[in-house]
C-alpha positions in Angstrom: -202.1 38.6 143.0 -201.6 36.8 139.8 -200.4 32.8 140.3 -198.1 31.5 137.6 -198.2 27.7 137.0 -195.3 26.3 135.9 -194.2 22.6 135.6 -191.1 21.6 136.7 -190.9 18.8 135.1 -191.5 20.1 131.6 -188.9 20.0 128.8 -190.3 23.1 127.5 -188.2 26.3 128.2 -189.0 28.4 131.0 -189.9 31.4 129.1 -192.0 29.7 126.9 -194.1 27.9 129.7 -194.5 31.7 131.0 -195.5 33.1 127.8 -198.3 30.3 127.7 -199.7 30.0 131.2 -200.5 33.6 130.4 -202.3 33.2 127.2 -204.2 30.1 128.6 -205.4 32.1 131.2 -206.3 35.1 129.4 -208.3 32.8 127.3 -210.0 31.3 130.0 -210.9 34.2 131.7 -208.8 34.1 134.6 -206.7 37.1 133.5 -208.9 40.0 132.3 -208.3 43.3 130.2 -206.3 45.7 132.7 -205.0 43.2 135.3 -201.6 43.9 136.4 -198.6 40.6 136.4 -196.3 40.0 138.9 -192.9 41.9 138.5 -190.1 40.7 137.1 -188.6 40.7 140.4 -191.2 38.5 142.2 -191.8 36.0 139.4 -188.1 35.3 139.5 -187.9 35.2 143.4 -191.0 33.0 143.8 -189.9 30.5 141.0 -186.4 30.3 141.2 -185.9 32.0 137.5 -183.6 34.3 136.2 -184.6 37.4 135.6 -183.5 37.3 131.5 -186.0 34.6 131.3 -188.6 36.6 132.8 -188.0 39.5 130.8 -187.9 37.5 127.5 -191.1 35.9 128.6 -192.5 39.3 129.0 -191.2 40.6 126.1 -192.9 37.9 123.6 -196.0 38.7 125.6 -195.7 42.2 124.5 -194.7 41.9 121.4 -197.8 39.6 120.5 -200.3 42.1 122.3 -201.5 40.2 125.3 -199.5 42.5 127.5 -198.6 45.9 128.2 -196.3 47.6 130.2 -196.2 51.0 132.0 -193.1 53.3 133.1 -192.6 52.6 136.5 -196.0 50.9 137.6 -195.2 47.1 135.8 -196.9 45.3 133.4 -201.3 44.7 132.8 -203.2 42.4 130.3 -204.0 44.0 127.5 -206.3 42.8 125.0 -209.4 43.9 123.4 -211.3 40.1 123.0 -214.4 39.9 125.5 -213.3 36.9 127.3 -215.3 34.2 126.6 -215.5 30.6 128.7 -214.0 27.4 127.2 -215.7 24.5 127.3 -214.7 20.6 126.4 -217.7 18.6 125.8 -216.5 15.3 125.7 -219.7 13.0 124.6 -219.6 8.9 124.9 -220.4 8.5 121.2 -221.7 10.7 118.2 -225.3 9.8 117.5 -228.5 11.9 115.7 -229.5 12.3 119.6 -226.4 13.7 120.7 -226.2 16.3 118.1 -229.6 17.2 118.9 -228.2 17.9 122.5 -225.2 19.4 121.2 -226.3 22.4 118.9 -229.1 23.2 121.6 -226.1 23.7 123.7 -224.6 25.9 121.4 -228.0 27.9 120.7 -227.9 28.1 124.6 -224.7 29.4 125.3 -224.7 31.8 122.1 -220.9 34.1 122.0 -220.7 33.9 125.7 -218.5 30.3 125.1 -216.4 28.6 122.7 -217.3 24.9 122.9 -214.6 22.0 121.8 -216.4 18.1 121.2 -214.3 15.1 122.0 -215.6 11.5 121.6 -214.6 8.5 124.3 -215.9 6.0 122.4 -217.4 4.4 125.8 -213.2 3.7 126.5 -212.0 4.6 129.9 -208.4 5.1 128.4 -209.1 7.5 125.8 -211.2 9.5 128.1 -208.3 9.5 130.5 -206.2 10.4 127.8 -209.0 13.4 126.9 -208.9 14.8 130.5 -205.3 14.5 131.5 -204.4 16.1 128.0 -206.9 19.0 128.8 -207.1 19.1 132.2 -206.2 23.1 132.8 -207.0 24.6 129.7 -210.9 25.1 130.1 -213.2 26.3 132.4 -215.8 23.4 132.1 -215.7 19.9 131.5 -219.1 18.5 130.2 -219.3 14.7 130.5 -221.2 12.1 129.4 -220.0 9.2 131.6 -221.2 6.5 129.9 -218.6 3.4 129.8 -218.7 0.0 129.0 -220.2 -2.1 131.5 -217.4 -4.3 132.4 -215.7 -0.8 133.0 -214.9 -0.4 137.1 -217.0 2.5 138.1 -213.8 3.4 140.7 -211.9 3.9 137.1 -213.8 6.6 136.0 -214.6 8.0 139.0 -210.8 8.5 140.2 -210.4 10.5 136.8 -213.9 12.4 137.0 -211.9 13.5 140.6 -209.2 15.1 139.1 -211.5 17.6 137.5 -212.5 20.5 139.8 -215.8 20.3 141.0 -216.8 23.2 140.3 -215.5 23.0 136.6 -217.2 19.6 135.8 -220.4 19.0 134.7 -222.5 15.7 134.3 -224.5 15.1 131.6 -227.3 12.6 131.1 -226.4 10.5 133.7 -225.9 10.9 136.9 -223.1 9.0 139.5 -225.0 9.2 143.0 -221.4 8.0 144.4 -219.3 10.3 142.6 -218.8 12.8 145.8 -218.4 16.0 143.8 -220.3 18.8 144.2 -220.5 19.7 140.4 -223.9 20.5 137.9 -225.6 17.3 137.1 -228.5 17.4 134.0 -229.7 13.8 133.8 -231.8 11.1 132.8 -232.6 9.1 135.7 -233.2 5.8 133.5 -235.1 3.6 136.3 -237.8 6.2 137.2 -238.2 7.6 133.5 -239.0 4.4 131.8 -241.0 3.1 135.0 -243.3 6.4 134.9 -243.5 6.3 131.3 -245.0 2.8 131.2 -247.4 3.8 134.2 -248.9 7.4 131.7 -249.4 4.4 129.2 -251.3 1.6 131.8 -254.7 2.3 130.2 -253.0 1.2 126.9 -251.1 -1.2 128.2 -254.2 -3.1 130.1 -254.5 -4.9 126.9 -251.2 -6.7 126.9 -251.0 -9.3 129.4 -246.9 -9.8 128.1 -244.4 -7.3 127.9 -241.0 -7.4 126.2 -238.0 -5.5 126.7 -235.8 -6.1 123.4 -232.0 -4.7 125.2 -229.0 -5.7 123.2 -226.5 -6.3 125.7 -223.4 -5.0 123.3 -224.8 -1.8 122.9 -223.3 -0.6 126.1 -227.1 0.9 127.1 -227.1 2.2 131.1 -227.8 -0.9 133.2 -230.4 1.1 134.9 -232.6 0.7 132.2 -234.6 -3.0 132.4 -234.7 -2.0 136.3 -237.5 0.2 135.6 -239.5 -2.0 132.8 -239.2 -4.6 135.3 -240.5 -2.7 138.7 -243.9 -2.1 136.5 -244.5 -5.5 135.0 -244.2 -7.1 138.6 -246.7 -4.5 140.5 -248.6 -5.1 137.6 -248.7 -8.6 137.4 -247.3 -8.9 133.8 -245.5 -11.7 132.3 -242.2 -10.1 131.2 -238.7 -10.5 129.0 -235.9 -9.1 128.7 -234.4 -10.1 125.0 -231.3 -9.5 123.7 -232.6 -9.1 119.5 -236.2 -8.8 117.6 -234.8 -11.7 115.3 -235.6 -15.3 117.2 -238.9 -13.0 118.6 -241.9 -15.6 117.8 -244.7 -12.9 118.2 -247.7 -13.9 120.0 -251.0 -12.1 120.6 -251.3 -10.1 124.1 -247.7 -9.0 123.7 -246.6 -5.5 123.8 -242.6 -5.4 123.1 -240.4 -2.3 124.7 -237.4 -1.4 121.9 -234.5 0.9 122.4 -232.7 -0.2 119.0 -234.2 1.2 115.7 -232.7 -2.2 114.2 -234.7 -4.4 116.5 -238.1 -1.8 115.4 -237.7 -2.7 112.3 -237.7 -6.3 112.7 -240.1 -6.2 115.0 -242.9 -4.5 112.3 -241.3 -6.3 109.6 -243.0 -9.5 111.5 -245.7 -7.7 112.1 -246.3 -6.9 108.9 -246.4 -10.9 107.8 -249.1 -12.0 110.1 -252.3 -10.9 110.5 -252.0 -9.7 113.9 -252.7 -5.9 114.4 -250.8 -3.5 115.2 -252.0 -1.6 118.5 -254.5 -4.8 119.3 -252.8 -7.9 119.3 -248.8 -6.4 119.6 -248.1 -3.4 121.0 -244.8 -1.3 120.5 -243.2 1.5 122.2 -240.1 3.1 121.0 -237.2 4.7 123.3 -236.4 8.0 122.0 -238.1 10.3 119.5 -237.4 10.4 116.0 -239.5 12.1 112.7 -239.5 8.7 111.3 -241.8 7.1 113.9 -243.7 10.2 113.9 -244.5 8.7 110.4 -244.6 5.1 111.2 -247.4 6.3 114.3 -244.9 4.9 117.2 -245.8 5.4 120.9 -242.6 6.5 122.3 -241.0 7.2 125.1 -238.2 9.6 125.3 -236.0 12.0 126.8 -236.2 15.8 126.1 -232.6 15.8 124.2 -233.2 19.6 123.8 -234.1 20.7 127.1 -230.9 19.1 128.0 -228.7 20.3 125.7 -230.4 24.1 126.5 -230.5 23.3 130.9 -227.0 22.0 130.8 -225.3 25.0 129.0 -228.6 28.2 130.8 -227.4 26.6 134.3 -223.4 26.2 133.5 -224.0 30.2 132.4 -225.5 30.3 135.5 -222.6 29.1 137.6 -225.6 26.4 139.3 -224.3 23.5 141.1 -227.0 20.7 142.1 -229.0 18.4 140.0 -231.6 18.7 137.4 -233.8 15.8 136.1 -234.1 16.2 132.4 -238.1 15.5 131.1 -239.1 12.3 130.6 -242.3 11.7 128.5 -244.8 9.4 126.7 -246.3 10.1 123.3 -249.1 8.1 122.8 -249.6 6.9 119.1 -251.4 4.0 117.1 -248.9 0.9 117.6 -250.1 0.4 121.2 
């Protein structure tokens, strides 16, 4: 039997919160073509409502062609729209990656979802604000809980909670301590950039310094320099972590790890005016793929933005709970 949520609370009329916990749930897929409604009679017994307001309720539901009613049986959904899931995507920040993840989504899902996209900005209040204002009206909830570091991991976690497990999904990072028993398709940023500098050791025998250029206002997952660092210390390399490219005095035997484009193009800008070479004396790898340093012949390591945009939406479809590891890999070019 069909459950009716209404808010007591609410200002808006009691007919009207009818009429639209119906349509919500049609749209969601919770109500399907031919399923029969409570009668007048018990929706105004179990929640304390007149019957008028019921009927009226009913009636505006007719009217618009969600329901239908028959002669002494009671009244069915009635509409003629495959139901389709609704999803919020709610994404830390719009950036050439993310869209790259985003429209493989889409290609993924194809006309069996309609998708919404919400920004957080990296602000835990917005994002509250995001959930709580649309917390009920979809039937997934893809995150990318990525927050400012000084941000309280119990802050987002207490508002990650009040999504339905099996309605939420992580993206691109995981939270080992978020107890939820949702889809997770993530970059695990410690391993990844550790096993990506260990496919490139034979290149990297050369160096005898490494450099990790991490801004620290960038908001980049604190995982990240645990990682670089785990490999230059079983390695025995001098290392760095950096915050810019700009007061970077380059010396020979260096190889310099950079996850801002900014910082890259410093970094070959120097390069450029001294006669050290590129891919002998200084090495570079850049973190994530782009055409452009397919151009400029950049070793890169990067994330499959793709494969996660295309796992996250073929397992949601799927109705998969667990985790998945998104690919992690090196491509090896000239400036190392």
């Amino acid at each position: 039997m069909y459950t009716l949520q209404l808010k007591p609370q609410d200002k808006t009329p009691k007919y009207k919160q009818i009429v639209q916990s119906v349509i919500m749930d049609i749209e969601r897929g919770i109500l399907r073509n031919g399923d029969q409604l409570p009668s007048i009679s018990e929706l105004s017994v179990e929640h304390y409502l007149a019957r008028d307001t019921v009927e009226k309720a009913y009636r505006e539901l007719r009217e618009r062609g969600f329901i239908t009613s028959v002669q002494g049986k009671g009244y069915y959904v009635q509409t003629n729209d495959t139901a389709k899931l609704k999803i919020l995507l709610v994404f830390n920040k719009l950036s050439s990656y993310k869209k790259i993840i985003y429209y493989a989504f889409l290609e993924a899902l194809g006309d069996q979802a309609t998708v919404d996209l919400q920004i957080h900005h990296y602000n835990v209040n917005l994002f509250q604000e995001i959930i709580e204002k649309n917390l009920g009206k979809y039937n997934y909830y893809v995150v990318m809980p990525h927050f400012t570091l000084d941000t309280p991991k119990a802050t987002y976690q207490s508002i990650l909670n009040t999504i339905p497990s099996q309605e939420l999904v992580l993206l691109d990072k995981d939270l080992p301590e978020l107890q939820h028993d949702c889809l997770r398709v993530f970059q695990d940023f410690d391993k990844d950039i550790f096993n990506a500098l260990e496919n490139a050791r034979d290149l990297l025998d050369k160096y005898s310094r490494l450099v990790l250029i991490l801004p620290s206002d960038a908001n980049h997952p604190e995982e990240l320099p645990w990682g670089f660092r785990s490999f230059c210390l079983i390695h025995n390399k001098t290392f760095a972590v950096v915050e810019n490219a700009m007061s970077e005095v380059l010396e020979t035997g260096t190889a310099y790890v950079v996850i801002r484009e900014t910082d890259l193009v410093e970094l070959v800008k120097k390069i450029r005016q001294t006669s050290y070479l590129l891919g002998r004396e200084v090495g570079i790898i850049s973190f994530n793929e782009t055409p452009l340093k397919e151009l400029l012949n950049m070793t890169v390591i990067t994330t499959d933005f793709e494969a996660m945009g295309k796992t996250a939406a073929t397992k949601l479809l799927e109705k998969h709970r667990g985790k998945v590891r998104n690919p992690f890999y090196t491509i090896r070019r000239g400036s190392l």
